[in-house]
mmCIF file of the N, C-alpha and C atoms, coordinates in Angstrom:
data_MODEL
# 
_entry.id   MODEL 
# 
loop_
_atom_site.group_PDB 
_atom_site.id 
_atom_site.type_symbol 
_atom_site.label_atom_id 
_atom_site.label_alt_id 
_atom_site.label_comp_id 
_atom_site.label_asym_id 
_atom_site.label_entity_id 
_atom_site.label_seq_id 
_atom_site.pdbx_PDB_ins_code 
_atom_site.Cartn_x 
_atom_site.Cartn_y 
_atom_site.Cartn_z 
_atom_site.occupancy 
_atom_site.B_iso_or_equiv 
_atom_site.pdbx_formal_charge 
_atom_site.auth_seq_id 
_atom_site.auth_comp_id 
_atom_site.auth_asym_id 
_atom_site.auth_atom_id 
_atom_site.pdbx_PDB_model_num 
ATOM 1   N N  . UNK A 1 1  ? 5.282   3.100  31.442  1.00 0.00 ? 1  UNK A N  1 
ATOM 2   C CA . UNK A 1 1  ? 5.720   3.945  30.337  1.00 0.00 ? 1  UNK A CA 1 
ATOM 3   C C  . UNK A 1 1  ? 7.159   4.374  30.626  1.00 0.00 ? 1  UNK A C  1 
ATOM 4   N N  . UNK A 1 2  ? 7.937   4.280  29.862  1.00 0.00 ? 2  UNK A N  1 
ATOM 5   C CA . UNK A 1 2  ? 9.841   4.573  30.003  1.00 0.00 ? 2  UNK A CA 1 
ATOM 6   C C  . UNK A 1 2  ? 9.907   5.469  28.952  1.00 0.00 ? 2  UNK A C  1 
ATOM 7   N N  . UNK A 1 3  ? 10.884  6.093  29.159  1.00 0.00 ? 3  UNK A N  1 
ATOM 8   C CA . UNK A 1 3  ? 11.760  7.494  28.969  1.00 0.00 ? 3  UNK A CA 1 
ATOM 9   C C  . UNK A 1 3  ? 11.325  7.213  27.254  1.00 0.00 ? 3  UNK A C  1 
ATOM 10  N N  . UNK A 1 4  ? 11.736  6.568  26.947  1.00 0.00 ? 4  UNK A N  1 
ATOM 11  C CA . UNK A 1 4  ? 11.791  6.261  25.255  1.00 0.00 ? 4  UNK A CA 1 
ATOM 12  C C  . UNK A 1 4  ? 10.532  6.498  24.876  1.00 0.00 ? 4  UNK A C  1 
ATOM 13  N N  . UNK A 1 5  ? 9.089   5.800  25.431  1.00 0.00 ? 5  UNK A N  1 
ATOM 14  C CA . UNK A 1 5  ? 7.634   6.357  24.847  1.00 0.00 ? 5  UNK A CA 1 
ATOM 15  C C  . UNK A 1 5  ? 7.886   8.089  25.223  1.00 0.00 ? 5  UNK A C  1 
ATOM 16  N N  . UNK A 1 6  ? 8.202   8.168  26.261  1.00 0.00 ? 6  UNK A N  1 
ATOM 17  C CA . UNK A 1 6  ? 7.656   9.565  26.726  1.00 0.00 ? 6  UNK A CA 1 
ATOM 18  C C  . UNK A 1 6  ? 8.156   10.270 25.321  1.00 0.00 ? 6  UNK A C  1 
ATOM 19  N N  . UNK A 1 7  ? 9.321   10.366 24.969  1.00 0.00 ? 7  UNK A N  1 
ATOM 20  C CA . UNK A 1 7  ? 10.350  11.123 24.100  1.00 0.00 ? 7  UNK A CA 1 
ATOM 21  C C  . UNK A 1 7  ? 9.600   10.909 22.764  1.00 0.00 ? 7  UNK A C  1 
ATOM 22  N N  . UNK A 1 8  ? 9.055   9.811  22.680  1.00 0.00 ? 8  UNK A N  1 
ATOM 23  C CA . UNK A 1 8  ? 8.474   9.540  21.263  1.00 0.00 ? 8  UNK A CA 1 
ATOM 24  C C  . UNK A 1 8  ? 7.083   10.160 20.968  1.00 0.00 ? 8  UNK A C  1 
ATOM 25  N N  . UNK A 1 9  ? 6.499   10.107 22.083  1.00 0.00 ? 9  UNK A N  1 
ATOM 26  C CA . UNK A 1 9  ? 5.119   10.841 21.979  1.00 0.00 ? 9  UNK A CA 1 
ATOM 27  C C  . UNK A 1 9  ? 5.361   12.219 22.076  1.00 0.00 ? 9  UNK A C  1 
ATOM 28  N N  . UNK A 1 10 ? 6.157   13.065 22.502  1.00 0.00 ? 10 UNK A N  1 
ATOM 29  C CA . UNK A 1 10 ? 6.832   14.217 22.279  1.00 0.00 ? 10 UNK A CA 1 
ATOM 30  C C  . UNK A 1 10 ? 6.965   14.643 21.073  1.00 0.00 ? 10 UNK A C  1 
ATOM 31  N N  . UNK A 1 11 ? 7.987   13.959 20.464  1.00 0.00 ? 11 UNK A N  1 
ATOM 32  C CA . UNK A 1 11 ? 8.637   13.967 19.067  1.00 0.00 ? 11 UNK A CA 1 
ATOM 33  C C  . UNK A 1 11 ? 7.171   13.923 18.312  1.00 0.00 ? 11 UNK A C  1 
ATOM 34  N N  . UNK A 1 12 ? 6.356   12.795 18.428  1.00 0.00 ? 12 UNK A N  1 
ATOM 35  C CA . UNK A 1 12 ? 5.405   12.957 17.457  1.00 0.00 ? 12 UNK A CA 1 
ATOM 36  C C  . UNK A 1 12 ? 4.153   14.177 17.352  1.00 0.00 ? 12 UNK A C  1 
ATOM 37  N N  . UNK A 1 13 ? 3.743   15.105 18.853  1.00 0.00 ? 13 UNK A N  1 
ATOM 38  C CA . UNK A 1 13 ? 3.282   16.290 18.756  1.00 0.00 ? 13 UNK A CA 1 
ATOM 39  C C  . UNK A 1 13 ? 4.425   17.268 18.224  1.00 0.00 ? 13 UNK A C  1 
ATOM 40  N N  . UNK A 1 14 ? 5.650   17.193 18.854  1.00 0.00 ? 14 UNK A N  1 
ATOM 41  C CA . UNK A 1 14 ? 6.390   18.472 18.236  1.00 0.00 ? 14 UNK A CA 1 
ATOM 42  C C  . UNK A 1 14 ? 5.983   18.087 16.473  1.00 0.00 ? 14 UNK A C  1 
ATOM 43  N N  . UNK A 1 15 ? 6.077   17.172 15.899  1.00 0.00 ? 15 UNK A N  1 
ATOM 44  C CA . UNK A 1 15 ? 6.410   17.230 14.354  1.00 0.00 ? 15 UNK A CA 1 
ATOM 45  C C  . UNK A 1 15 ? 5.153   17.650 13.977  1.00 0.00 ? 15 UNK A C  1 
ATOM 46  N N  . UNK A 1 16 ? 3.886   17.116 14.709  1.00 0.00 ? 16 UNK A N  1 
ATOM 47  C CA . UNK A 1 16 ? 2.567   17.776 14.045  1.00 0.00 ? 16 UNK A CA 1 
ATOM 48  C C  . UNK A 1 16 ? 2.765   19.350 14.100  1.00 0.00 ? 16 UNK A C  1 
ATOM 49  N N  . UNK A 1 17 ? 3.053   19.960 15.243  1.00 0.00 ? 17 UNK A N  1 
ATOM 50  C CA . UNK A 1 17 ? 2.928   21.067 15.048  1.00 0.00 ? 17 UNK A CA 1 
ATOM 51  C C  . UNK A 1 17 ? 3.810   22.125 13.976  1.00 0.00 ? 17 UNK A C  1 
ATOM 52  N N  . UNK A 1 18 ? 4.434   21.452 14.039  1.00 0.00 ? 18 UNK A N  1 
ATOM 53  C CA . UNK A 1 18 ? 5.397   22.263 12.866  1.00 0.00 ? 18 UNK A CA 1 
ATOM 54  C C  . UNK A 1 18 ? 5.322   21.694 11.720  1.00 0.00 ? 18 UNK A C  1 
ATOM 55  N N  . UNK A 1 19 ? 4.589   20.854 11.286  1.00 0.00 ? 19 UNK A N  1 
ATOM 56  C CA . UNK A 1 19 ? 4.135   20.816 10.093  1.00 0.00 ? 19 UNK A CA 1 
ATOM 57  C C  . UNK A 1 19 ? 2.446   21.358 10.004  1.00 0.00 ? 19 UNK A C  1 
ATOM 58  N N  . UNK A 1 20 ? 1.950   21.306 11.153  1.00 0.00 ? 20 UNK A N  1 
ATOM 59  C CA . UNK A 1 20 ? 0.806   22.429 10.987  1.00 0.00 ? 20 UNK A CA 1 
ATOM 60  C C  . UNK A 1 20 ? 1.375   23.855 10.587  1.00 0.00 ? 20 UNK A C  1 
ATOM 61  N N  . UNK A 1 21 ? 2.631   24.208 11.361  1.00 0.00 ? 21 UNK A N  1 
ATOM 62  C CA . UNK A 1 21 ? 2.795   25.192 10.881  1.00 0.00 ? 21 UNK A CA 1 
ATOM 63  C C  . UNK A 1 21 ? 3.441   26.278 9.357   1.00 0.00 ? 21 UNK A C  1 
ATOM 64  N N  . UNK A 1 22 ? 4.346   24.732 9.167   1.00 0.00 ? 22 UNK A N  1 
ATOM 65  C CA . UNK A 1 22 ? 4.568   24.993 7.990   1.00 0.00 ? 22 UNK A CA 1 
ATOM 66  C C  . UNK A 1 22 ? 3.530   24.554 6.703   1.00 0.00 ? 22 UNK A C  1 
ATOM 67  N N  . UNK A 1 23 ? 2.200   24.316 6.649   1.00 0.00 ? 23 UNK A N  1 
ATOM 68  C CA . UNK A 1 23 ? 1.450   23.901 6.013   1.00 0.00 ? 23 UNK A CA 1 
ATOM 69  C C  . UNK A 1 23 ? 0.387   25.297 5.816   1.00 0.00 ? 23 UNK A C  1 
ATOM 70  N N  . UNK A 1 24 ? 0.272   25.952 7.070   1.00 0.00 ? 24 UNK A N  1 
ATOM 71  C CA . UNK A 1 24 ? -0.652  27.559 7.068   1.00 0.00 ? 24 UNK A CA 1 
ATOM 72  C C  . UNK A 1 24 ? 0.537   27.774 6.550   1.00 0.00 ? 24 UNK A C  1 
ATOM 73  N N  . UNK A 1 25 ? 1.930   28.387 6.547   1.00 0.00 ? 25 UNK A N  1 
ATOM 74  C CA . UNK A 1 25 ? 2.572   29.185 5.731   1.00 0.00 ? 25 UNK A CA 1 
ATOM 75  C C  . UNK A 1 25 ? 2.436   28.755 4.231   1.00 0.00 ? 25 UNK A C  1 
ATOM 76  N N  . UNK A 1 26 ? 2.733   27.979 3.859   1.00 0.00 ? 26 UNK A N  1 
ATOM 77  C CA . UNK A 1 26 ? 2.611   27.154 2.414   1.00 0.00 ? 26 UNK A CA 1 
ATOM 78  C C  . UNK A 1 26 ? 1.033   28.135 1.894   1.00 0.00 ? 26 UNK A C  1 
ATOM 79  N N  . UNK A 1 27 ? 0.069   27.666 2.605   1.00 0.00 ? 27 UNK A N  1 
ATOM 80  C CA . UNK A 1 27 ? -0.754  27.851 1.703   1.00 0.00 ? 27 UNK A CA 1 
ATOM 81  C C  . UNK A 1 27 ? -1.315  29.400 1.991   1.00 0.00 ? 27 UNK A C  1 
ATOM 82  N N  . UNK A 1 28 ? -0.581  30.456 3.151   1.00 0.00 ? 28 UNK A N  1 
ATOM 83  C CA . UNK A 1 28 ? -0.693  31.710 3.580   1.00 0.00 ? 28 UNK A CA 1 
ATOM 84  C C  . UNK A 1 28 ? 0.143   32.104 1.566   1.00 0.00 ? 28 UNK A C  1 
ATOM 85  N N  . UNK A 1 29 ? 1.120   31.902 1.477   1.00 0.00 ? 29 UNK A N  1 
ATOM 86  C CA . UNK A 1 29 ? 2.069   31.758 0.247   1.00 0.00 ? 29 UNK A CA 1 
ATOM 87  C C  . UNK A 1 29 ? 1.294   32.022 -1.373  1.00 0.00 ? 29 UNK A C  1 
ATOM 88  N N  . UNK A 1 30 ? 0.654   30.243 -1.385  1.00 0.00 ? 30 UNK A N  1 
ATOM 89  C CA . UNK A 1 30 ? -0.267  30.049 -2.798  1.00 0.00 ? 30 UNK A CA 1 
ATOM 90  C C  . UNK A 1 30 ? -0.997  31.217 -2.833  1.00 0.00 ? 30 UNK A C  1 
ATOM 91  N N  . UNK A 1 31 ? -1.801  31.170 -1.356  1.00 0.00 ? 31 UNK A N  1 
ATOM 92  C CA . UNK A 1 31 ? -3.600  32.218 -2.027  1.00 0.00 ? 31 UNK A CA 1 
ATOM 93  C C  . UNK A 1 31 ? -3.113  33.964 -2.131  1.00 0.00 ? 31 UNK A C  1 
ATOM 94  N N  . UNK A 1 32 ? -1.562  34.183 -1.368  1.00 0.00 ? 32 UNK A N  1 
ATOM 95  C CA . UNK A 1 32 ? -1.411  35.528 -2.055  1.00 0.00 ? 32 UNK A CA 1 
ATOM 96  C C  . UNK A 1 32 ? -0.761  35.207 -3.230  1.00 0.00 ? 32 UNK A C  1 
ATOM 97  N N  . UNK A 1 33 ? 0.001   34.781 -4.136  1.00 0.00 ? 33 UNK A N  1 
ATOM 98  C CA . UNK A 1 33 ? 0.703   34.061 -5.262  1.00 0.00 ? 33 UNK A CA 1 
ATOM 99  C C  . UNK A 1 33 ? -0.924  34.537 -6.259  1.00 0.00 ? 33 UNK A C  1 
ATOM 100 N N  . UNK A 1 34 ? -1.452  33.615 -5.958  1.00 0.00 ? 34 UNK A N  1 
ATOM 101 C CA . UNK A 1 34 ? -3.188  33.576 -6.756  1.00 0.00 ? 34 UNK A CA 1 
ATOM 102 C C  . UNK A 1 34 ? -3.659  35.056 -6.756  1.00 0.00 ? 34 UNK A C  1 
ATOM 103 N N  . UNK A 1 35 ? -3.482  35.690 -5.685  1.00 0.00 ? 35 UNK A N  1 
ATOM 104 C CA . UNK A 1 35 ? -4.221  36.674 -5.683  1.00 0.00 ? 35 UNK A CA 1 
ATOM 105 C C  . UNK A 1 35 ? -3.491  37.714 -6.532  1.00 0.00 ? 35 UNK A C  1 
ATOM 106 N N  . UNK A 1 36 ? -2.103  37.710 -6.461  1.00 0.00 ? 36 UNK A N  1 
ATOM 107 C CA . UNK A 1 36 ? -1.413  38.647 -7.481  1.00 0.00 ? 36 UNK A CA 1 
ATOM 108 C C  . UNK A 1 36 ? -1.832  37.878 -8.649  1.00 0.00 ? 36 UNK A C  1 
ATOM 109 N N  . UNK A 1 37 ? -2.023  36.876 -8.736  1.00 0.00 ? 37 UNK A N  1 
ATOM 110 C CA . UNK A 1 37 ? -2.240  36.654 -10.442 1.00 0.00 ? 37 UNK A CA 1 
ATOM 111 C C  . UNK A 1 37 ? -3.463  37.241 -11.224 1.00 0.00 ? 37 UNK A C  1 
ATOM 112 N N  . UNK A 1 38 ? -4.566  36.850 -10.216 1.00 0.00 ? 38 UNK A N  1 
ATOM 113 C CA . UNK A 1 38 ? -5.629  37.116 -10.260 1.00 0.00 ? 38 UNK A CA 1 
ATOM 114 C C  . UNK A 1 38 ? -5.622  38.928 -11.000 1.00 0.00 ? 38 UNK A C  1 
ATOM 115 N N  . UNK A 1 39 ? -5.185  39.960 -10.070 1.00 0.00 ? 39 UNK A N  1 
ATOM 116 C CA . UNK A 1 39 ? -5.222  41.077 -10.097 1.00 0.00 ? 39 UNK A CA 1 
ATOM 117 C C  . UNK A 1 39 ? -3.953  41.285 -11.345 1.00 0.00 ? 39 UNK A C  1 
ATOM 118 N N  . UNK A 1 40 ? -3.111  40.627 -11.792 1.00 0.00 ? 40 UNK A N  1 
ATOM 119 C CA . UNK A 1 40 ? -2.732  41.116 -12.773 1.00 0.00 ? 40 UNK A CA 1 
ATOM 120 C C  . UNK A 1 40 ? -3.440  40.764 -14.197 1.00 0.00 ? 40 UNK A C  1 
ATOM 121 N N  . UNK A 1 41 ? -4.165  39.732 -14.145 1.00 0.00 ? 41 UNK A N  1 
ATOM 122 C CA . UNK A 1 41 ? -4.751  39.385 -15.300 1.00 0.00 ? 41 UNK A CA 1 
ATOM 123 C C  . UNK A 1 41 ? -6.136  40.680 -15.279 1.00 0.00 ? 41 UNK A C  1 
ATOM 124 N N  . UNK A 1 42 ? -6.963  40.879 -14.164 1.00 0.00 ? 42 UNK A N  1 
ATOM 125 C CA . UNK A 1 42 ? -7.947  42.005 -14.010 1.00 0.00 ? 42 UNK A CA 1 
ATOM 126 C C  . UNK A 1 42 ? -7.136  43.260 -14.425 1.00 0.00 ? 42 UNK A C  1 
ATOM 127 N N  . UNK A 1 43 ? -5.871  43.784 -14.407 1.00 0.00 ? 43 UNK A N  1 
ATOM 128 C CA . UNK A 1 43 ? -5.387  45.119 -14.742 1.00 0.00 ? 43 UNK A CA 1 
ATOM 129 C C  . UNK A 1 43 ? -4.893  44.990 -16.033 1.00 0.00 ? 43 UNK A C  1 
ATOM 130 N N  . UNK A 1 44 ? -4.464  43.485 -17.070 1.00 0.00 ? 44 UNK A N  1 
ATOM 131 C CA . UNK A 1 44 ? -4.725  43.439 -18.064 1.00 0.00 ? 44 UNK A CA 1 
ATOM 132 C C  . UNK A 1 44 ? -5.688  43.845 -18.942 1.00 0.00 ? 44 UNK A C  1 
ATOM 133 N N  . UNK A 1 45 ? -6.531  42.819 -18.785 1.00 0.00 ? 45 UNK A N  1 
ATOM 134 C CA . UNK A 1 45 ? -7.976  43.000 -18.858 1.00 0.00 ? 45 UNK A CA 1 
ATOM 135 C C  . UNK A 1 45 ? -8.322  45.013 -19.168 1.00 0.00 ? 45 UNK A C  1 
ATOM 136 N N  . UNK A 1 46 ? -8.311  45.271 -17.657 1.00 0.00 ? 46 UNK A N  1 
ATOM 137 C CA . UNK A 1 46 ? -8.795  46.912 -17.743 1.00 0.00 ? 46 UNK A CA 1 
ATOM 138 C C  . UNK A 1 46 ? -8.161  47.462 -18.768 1.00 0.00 ? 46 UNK A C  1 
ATOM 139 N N  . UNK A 1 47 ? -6.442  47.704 -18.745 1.00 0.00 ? 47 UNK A N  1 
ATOM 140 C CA . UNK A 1 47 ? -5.779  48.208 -19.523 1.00 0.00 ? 47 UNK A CA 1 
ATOM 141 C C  . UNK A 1 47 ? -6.372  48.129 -20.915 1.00 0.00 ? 47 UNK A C  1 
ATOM 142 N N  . UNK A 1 48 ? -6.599  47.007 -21.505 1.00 0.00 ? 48 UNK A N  1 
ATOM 143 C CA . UNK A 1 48 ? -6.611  47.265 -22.744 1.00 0.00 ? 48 UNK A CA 1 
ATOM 144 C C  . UNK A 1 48 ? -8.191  47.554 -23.076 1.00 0.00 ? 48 UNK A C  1 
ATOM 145 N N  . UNK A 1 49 ? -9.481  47.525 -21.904 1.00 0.00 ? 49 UNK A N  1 
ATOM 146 C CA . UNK A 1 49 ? -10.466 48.027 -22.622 1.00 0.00 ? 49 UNK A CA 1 
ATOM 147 C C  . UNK A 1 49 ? -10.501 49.615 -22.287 1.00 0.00 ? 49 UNK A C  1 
ATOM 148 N N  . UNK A 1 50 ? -9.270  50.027 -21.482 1.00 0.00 ? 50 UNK A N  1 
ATOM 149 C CA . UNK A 1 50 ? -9.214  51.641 -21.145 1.00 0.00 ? 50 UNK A CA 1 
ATOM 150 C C  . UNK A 1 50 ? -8.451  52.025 -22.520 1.00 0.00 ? 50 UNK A C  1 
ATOM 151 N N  . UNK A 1 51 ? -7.667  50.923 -22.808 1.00 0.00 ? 51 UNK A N  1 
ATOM 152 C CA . UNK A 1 51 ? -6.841  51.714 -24.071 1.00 0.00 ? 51 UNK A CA 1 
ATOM 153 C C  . UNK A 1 51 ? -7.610  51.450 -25.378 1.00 0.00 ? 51 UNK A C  1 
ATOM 154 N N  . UNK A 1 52 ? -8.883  50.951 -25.889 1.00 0.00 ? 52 UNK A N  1 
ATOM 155 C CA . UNK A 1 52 ? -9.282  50.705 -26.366 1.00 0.00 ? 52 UNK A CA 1 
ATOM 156 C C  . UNK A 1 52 ? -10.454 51.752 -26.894 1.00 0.00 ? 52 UNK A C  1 
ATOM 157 N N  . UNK A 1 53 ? -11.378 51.914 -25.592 1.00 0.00 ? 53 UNK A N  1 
ATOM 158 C CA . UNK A 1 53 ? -12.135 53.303 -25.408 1.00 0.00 ? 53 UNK A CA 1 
ATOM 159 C C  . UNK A 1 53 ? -11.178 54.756 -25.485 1.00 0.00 ? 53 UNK A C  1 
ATOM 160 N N  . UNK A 1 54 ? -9.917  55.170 -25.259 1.00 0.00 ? 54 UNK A N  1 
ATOM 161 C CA . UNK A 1 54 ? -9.208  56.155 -25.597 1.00 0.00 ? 54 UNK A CA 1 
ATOM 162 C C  . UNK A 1 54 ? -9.085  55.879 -27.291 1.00 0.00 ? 54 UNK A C  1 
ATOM 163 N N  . UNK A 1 55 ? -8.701  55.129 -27.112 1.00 0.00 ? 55 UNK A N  1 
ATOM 164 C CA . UNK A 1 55 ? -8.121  54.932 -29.125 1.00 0.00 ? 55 UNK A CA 1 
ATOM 165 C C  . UNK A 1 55 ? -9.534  55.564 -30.409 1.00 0.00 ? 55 UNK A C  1 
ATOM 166 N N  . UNK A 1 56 ? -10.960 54.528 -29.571 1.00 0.00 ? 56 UNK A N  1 
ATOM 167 C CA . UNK A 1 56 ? -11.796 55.429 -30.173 1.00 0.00 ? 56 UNK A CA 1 
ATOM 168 C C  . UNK A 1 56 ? -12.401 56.610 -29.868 1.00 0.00 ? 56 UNK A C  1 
ATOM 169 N N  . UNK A 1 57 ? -12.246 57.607 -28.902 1.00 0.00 ? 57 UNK A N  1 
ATOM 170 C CA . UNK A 1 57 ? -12.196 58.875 -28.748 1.00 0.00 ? 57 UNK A CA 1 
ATOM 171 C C  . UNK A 1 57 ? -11.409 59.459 -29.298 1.00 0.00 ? 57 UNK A C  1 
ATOM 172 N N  . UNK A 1 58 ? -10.432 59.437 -29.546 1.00 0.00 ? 58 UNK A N  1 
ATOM 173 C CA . UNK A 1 58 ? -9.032  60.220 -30.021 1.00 0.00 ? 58 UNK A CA 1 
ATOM 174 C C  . UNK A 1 58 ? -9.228  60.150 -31.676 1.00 0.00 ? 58 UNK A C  1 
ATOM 175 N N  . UNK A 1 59 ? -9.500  58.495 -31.922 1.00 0.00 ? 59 UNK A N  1 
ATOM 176 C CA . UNK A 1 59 ? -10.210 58.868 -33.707 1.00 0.00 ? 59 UNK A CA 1 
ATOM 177 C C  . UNK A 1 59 ? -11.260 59.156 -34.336 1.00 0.00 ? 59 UNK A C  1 
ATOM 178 N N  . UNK A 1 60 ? -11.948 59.324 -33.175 1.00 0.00 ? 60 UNK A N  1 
ATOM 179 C CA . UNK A 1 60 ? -13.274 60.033 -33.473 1.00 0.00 ? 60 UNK A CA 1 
ATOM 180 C C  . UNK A 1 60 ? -13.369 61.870 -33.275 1.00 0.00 ? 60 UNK A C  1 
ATOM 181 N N  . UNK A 1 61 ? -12.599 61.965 -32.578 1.00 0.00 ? 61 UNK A N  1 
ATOM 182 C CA . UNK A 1 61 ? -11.947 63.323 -32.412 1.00 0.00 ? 61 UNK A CA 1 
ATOM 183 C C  . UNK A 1 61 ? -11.284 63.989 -33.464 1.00 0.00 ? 61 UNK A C  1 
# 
């Protein structure tokens, strides 16, 4: 085995790992991305059946 495999089998763990690592960040990224979406469509949602139940109290009042 000469200098050149050694360096190459190197090169090819260093690149896994940093694309392992940049692959958990990526998708660390999406599922909070999702999760704000998620929770803004749920505070939609609430909002308008909170403003909905006020509207008919207030005209029933």
């Amino acid at each position: 085995m000469n200098t050149r495999t050694l360096w190459s089998i190197v090169g090819v763990i260093v690149a896994i790992v940093i694309a392992w690592f940049l692959v958990n960040i990526l998708f660390s990224v999406l599922a909070f991305i999702f999760k704000i979406v998620i929770v803004a469509v749920v505070a939609i949602v609430v909002f308008f059946i909170l403003r909905s139940l006020f509207t008919r109290r207030s005209d029933a009042g």
